[in-house]
PDB file of N, CA, C and O in Angstrom:
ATOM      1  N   UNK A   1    -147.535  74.378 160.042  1.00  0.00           N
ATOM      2  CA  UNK A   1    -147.552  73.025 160.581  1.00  0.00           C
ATOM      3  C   UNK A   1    -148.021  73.104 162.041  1.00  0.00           C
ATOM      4  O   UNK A   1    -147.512  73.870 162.859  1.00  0.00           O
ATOM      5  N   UNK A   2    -148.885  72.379 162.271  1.00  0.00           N
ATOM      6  CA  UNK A   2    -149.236  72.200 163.725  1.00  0.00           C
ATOM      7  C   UNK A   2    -148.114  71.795 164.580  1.00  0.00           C
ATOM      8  O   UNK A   2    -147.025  71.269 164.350  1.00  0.00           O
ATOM      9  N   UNK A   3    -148.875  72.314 165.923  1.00  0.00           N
ATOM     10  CA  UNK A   3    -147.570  71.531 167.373  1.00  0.00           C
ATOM     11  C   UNK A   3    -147.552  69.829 166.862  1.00  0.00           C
ATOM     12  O   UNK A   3    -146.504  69.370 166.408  1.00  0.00           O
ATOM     13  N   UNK A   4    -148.759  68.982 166.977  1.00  0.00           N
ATOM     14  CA  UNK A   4    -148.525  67.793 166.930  1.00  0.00           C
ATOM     15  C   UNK A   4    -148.108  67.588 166.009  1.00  0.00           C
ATOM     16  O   UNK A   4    -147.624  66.473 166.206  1.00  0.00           O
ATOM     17  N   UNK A   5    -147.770  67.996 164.430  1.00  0.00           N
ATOM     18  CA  UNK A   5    -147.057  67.465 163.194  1.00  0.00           C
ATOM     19  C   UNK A   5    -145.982  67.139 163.185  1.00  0.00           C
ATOM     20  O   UNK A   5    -145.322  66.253 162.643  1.00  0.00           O
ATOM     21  N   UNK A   6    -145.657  68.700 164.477  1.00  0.00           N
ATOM     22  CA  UNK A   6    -143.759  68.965 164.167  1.00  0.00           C
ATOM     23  C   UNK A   6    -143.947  67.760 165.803  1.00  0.00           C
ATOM     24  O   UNK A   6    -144.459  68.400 166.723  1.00  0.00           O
ATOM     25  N   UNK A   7    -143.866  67.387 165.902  1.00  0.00           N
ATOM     26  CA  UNK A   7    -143.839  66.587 167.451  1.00  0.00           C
ATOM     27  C   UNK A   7    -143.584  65.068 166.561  1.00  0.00           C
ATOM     28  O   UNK A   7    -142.631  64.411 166.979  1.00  0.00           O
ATOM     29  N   UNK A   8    -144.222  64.579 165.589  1.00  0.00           N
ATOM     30  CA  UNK A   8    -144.020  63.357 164.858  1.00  0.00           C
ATOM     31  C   UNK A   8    -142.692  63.533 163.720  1.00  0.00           C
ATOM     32  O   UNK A   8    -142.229  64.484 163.089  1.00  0.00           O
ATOM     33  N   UNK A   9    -142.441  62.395 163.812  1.00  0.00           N
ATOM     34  CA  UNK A   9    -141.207  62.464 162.745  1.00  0.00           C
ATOM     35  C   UNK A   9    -141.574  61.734 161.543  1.00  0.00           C
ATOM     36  O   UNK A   9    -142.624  61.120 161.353  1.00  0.00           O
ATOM     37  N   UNK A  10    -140.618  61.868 160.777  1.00  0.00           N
ATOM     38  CA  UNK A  10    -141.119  61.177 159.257  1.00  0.00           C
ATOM     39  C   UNK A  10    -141.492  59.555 159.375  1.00  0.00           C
ATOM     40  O   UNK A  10    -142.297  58.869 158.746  1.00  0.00           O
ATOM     41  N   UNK A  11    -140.543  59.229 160.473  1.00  0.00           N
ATOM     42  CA  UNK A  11    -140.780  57.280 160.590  1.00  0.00           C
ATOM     43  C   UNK A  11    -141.797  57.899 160.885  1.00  0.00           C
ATOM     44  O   UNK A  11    -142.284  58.243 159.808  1.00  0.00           O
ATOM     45  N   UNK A  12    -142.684  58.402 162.036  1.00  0.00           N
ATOM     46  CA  UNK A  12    -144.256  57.704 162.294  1.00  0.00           C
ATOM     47  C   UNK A  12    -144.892  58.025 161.162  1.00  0.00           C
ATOM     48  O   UNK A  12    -145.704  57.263 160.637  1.00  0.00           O
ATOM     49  N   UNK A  13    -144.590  59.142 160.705  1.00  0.00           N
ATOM     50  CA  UNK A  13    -146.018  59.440 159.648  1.00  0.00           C
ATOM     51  C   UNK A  13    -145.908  58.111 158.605  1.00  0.00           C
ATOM     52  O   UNK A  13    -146.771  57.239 158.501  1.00  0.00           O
ATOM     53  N   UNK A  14    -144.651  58.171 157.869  1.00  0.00           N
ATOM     54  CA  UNK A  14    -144.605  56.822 157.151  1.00  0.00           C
ATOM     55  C   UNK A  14    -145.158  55.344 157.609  1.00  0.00           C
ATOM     56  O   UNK A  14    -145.859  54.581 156.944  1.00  0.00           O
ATOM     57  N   UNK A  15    -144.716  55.188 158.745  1.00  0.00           N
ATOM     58  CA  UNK A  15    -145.692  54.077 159.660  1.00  0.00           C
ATOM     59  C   UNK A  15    -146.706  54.009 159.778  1.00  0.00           C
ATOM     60  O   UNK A  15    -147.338  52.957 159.687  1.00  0.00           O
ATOM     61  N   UNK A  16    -147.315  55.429 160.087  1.00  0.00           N
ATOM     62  CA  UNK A  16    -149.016  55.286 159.472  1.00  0.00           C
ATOM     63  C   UNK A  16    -149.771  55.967 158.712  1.00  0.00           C
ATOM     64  O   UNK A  16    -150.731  56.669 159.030  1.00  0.00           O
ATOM     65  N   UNK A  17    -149.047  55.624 157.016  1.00  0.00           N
ATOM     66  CA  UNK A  17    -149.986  56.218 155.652  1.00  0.00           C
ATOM     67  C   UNK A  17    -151.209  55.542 155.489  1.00  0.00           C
ATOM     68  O   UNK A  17    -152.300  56.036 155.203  1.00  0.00           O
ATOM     69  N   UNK A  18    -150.820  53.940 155.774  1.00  0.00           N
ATOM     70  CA  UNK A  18    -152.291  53.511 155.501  1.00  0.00           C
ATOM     71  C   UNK A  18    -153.192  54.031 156.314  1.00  0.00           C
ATOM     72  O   UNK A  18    -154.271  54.322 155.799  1.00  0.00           O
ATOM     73  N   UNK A  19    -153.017  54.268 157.678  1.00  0.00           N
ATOM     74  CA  UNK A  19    -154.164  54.944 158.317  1.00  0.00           C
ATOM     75  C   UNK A  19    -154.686  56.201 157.533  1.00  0.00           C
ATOM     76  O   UNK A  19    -155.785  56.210 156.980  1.00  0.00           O
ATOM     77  N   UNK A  20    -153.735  57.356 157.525  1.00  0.00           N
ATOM     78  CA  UNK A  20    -154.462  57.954 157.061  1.00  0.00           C
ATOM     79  C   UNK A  20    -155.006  57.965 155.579  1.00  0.00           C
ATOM     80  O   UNK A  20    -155.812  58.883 155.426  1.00  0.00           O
ATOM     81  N   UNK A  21    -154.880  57.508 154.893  1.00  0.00           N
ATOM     82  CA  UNK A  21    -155.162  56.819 153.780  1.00  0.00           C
ATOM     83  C   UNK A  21    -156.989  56.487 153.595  1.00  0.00           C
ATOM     84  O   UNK A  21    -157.962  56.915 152.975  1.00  0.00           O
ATOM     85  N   UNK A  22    -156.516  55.138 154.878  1.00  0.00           N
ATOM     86  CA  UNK A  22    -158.221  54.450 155.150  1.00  0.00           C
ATOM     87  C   UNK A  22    -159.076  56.049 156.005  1.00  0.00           C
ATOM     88  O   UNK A  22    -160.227  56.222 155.604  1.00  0.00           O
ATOM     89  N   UNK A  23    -158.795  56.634 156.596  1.00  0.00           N
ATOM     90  CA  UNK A  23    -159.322  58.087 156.752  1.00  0.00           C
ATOM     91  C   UNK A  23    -159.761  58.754 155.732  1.00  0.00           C
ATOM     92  O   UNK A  23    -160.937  59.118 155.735  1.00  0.00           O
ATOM     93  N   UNK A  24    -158.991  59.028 154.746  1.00  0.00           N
ATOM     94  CA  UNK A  24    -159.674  59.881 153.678  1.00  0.00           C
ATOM     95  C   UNK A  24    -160.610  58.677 152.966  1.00  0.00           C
ATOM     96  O   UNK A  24    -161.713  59.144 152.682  1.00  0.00           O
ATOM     97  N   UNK A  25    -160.519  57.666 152.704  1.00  0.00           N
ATOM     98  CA  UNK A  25    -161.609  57.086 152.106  1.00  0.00           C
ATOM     99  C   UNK A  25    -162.895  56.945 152.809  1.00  0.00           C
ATOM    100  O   UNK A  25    -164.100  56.872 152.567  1.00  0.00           O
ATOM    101  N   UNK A  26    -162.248  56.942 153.576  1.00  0.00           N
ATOM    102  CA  UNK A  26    -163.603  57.003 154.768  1.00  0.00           C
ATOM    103  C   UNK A  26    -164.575  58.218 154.384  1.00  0.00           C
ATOM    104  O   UNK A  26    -165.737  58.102 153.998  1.00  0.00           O
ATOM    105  N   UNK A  27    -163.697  59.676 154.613  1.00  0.00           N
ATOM    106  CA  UNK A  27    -164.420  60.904 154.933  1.00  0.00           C
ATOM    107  C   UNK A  27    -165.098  61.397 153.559  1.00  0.00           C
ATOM    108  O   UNK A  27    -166.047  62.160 153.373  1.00  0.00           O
ATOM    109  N   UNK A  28    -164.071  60.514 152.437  1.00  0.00           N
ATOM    110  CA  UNK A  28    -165.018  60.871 150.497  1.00  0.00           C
ATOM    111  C   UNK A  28    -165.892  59.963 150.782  1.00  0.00           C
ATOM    112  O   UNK A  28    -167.003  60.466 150.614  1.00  0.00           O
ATOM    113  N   UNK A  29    -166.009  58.499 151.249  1.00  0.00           N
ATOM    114  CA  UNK A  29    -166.982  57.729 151.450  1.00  0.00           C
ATOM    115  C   UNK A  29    -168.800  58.569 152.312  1.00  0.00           C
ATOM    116  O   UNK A  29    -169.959  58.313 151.988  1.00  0.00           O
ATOM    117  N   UNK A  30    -168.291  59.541 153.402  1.00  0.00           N
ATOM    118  CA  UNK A  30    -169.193  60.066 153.993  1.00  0.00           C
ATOM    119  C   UNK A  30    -169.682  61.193 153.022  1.00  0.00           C
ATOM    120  O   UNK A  30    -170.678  61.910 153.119  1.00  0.00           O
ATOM    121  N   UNK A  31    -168.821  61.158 152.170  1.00  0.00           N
ATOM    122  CA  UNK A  31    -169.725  62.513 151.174  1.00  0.00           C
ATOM    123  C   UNK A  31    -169.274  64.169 151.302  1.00  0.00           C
ATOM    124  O   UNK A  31    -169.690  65.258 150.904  1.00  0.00           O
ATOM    125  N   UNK A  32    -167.918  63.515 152.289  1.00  0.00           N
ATOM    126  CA  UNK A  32    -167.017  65.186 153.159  1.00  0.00           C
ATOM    127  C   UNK A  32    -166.969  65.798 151.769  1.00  0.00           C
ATOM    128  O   UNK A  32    -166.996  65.068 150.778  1.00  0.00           O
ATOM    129  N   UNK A  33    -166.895  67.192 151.669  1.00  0.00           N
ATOM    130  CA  UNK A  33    -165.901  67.941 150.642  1.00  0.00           C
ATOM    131  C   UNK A  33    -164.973  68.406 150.698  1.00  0.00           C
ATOM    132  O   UNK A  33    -164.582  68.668 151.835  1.00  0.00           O
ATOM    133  N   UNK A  34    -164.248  68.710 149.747  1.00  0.00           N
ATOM    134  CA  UNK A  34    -162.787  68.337 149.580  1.00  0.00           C
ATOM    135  C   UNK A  34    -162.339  69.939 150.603  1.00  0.00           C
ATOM    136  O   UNK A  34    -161.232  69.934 151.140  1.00  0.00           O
ATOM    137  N   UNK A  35    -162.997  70.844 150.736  1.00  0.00           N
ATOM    138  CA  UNK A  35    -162.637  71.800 151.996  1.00  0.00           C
ATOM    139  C   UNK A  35    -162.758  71.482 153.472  1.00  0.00           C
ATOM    140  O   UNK A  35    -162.314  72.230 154.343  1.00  0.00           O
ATOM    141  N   UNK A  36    -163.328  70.431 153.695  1.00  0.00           N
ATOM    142  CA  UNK A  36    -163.593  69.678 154.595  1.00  0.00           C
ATOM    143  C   UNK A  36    -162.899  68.551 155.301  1.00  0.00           C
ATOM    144  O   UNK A  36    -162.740  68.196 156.469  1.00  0.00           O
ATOM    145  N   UNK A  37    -162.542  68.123 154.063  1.00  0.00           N
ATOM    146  CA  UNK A  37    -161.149  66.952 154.303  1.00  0.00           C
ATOM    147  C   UNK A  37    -159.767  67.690 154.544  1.00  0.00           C
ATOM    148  O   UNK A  37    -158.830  67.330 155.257  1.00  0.00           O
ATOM    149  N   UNK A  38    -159.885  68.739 153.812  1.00  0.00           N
ATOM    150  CA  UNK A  38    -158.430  69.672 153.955  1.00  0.00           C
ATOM    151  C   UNK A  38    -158.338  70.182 155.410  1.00  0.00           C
ATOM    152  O   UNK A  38    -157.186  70.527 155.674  1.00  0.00           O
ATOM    153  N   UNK A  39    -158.992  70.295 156.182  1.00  0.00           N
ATOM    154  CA  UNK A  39    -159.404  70.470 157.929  1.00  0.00           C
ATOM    155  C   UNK A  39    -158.705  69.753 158.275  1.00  0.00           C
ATOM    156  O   UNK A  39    -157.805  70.218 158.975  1.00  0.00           O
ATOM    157  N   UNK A  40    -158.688  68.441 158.046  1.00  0.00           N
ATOM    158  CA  UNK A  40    -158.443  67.018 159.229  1.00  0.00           C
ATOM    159  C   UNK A  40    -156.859  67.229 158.919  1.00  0.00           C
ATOM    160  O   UNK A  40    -156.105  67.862 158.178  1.00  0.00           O
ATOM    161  N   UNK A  41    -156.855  66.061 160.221  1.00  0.00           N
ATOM    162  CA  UNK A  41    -155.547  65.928 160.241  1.00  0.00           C
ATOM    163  C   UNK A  41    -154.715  64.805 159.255  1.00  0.00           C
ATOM    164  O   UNK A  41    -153.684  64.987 158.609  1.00  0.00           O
ATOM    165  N   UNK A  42    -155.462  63.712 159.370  1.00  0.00           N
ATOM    166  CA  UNK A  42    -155.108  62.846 158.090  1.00  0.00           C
ATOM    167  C   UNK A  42    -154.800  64.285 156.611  1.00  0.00           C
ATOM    168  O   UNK A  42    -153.603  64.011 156.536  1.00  0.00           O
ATOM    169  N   UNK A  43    -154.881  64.837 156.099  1.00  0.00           N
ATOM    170  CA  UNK A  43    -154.920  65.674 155.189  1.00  0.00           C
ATOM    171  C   UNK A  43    -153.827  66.087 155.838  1.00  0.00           C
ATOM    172  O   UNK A  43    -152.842  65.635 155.254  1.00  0.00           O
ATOM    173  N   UNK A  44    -153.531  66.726 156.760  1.00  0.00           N
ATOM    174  CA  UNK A  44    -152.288  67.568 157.108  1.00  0.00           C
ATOM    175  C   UNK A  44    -151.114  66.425 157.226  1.00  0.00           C
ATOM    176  O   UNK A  44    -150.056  66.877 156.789  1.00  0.00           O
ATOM    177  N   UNK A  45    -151.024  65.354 157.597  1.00  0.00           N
ATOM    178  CA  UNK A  45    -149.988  64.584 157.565  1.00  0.00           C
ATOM    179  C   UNK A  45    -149.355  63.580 156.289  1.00  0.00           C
ATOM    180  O   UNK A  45    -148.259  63.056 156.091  1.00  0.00           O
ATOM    181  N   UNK A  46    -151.167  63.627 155.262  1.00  0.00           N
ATOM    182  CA  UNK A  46    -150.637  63.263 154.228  1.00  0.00           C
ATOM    183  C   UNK A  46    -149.948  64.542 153.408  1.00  0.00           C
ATOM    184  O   UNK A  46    -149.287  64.209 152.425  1.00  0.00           O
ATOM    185  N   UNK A  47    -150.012  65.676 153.640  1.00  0.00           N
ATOM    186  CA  UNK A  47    -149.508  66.835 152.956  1.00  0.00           C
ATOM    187  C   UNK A  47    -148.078  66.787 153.249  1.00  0.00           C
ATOM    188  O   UNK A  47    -147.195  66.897 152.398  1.00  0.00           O
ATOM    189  N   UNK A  48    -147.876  66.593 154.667  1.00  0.00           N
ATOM    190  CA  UNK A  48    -146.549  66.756 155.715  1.00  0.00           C
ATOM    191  C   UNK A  48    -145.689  65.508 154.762  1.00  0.00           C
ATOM    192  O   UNK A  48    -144.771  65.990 154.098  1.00  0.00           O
ATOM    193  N   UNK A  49    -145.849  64.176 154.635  1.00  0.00           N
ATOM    194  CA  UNK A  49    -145.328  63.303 154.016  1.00  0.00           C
ATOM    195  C   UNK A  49    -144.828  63.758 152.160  1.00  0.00           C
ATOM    196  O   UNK A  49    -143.671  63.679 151.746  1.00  0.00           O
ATOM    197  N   UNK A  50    -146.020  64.208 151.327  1.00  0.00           N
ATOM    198  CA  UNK A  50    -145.839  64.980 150.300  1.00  0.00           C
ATOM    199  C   UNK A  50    -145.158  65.859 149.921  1.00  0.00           C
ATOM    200  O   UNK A  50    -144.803  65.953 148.746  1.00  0.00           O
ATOM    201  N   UNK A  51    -144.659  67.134 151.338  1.00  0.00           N
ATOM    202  CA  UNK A  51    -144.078  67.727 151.239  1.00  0.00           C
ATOM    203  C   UNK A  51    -142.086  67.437 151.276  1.00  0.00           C
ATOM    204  O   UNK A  51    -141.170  67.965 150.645  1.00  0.00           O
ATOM    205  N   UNK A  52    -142.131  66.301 152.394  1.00  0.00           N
ATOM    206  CA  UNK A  52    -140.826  66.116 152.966  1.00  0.00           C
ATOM    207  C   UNK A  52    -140.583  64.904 151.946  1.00  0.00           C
ATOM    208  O   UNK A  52    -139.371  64.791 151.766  1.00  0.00           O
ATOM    209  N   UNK A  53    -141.257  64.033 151.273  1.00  0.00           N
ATOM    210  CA  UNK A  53    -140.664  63.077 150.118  1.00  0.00           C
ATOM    211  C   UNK A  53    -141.483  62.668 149.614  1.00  0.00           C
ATOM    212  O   UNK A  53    -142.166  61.673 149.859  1.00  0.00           O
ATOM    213  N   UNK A  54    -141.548  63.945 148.241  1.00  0.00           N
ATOM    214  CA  UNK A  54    -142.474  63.853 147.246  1.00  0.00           C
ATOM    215  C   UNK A  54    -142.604  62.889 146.177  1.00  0.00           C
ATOM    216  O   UNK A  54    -143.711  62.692 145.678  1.00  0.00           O
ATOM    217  N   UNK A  55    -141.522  62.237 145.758  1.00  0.00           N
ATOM    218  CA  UNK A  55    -141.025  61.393 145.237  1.00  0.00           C
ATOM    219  C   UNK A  55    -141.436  59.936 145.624  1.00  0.00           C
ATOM    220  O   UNK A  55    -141.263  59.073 144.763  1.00  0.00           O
ATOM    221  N   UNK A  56    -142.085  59.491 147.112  1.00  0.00           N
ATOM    222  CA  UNK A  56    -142.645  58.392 147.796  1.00  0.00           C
ATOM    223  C   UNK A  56    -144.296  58.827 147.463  1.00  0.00           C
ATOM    224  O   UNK A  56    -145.163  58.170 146.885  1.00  0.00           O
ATOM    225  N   UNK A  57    -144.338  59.769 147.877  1.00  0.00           N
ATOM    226  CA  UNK A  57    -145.872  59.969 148.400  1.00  0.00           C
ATOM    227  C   UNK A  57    -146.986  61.013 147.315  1.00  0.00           C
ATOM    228  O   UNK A  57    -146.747  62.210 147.153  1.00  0.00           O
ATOM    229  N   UNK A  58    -147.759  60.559 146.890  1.00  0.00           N
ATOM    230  CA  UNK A  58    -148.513  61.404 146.157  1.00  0.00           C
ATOM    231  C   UNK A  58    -149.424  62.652 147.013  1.00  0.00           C
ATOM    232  O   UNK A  58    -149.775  62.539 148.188  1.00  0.00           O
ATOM    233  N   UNK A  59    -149.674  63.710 146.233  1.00  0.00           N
ATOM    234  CA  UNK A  59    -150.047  64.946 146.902  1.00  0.00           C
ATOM    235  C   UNK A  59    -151.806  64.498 147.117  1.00  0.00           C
ATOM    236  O   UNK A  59    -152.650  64.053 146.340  1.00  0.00           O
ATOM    237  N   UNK A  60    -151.821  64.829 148.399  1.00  0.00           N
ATOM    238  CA  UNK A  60    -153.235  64.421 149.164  1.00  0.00           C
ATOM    239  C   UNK A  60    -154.316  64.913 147.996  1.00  0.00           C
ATOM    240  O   UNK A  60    -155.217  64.149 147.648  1.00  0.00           O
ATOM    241  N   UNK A  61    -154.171  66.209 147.426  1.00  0.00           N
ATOM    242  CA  UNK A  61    -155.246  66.467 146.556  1.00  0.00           C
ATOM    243  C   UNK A  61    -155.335  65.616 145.186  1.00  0.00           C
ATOM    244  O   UNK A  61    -156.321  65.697 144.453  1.00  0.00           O
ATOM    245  N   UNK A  62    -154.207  64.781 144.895  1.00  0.00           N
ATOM    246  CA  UNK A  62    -154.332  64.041 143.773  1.00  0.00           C
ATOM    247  C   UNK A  62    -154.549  62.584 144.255  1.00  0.00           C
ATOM    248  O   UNK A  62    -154.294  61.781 143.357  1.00  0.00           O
ATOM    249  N   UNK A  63    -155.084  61.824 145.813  1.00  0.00           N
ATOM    250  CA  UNK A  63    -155.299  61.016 146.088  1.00  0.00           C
ATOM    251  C   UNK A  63    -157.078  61.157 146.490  1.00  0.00           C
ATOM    252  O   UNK A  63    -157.976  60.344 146.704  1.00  0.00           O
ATOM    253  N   UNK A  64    -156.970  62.701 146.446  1.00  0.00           N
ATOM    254  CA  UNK A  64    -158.766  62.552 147.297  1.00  0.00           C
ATOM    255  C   UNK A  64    -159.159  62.606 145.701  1.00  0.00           C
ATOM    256  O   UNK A  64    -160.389  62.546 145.690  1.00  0.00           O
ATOM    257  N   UNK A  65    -158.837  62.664 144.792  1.00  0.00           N
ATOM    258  CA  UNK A  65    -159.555  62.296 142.937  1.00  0.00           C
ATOM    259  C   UNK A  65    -159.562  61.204 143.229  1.00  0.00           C
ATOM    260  O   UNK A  65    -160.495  60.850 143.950  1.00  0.00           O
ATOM    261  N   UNK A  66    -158.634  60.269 142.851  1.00  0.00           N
ATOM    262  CA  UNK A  66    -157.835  59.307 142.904  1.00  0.00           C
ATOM    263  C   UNK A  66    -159.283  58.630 143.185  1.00  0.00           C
ATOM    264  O   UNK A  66    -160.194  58.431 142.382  1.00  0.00           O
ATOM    265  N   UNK A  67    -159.186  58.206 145.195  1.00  0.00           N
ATOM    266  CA  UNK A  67    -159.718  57.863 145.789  1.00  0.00           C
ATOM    267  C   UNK A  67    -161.664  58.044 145.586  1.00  0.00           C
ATOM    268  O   UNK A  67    -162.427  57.123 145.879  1.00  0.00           O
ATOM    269  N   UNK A  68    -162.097  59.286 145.091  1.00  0.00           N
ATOM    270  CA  UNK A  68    -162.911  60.022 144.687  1.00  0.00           C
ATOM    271  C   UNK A  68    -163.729  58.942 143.782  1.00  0.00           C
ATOM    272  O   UNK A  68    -164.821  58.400 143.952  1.00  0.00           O
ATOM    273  N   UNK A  69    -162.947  58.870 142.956  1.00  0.00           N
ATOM    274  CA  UNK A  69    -163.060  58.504 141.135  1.00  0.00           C
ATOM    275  C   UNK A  69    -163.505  56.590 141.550  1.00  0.00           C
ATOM    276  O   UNK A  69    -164.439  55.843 141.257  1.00  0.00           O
ATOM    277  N   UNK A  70    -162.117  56.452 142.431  1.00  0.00           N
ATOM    278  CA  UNK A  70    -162.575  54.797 142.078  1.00  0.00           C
ATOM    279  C   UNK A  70    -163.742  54.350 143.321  1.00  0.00           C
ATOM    280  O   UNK A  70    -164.052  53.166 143.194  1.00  0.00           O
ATOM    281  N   UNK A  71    -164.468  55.057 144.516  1.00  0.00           N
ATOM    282  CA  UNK A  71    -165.443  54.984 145.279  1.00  0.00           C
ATOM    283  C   UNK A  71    -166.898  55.517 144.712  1.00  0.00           C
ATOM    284  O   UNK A  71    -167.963  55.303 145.292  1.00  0.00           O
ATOM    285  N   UNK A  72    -166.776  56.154 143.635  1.00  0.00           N
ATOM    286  CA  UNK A  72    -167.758  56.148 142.755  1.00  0.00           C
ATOM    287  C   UNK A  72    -167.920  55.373 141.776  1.00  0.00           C
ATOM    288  O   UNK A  72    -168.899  55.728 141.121  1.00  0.00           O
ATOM    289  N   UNK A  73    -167.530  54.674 141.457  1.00  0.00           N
ATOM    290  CA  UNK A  73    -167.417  53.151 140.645  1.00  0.00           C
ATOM    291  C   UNK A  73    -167.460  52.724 141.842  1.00  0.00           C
ATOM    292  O   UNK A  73    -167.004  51.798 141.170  1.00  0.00           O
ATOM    293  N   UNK A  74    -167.521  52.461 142.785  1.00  0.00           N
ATOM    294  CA  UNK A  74    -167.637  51.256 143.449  1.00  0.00           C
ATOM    295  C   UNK A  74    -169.385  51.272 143.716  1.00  0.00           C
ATOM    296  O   UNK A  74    -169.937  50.172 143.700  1.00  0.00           O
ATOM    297  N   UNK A  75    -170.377  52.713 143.998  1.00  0.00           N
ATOM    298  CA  UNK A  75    -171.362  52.989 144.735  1.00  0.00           C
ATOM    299  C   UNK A  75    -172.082  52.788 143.501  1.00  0.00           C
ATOM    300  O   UNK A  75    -173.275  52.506 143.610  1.00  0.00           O
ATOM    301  N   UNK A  76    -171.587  52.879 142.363  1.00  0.00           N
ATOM    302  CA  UNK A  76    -172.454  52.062 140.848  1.00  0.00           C
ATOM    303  C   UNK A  76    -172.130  50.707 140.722  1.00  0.00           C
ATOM    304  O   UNK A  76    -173.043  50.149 140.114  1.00  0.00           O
ATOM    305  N   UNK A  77    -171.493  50.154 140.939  1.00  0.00           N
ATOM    306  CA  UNK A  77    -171.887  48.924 141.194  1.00  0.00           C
ATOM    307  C   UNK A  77    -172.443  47.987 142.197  1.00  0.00           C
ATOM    308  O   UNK A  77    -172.947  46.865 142.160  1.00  0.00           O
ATOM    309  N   UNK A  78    -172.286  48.482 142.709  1.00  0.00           N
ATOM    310  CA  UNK A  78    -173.196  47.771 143.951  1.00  0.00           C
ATOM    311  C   UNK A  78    -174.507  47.473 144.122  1.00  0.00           C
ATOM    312  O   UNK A  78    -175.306  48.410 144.109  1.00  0.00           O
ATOM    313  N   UNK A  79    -174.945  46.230 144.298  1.00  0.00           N
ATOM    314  CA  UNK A  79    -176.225  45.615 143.939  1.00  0.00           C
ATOM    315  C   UNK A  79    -177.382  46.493 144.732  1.00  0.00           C
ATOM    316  O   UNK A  79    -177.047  46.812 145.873  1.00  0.00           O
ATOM    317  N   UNK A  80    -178.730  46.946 144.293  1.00  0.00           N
ATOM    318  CA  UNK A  80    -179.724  47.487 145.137  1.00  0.00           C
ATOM    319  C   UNK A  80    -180.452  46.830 145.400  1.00  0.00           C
ATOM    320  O   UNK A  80    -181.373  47.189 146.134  1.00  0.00           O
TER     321      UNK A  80
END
């Protein structure tokens, strides 16, 4: 765990999932790969949340599919 992970507590990270959330859609949106996204920090705090209450939060690698799956349906539909 990084200095800044252990420096945040579970309220902030929970306070801001959607951020990192809209981050990873962002970075599958840019075409990142999934070794690439595992770098950032959004990835480390959605892991940090996964890890400490797994039961709330789904595991970052089953949200970058997730997320993956339904942004490729979105880039086929979209009018040219």
């Amino acid at each position: 765990m990084s200095p800044d992970a252990a420096a945040l507590t579970i309220g902030e990270l929970e306070a801001n999932y959607s951020l990192y959330c809209k981050a990873l859609r962002l970075l599958i949106r840019e075409g990142k790969s999934i070794n690439k996204v595992r770098r950032t920090v959004c990835w480390q705090r959605l892991e940090t949340l996964h890890t400490c209450l797994p039961n709330q939060y789904r595991d970052p690698d089953y949200l970058f599919a997730l997320l993956k799956r339904e942004l490729g349906g979105e880039s086929v539909a979209q009018p040219v």
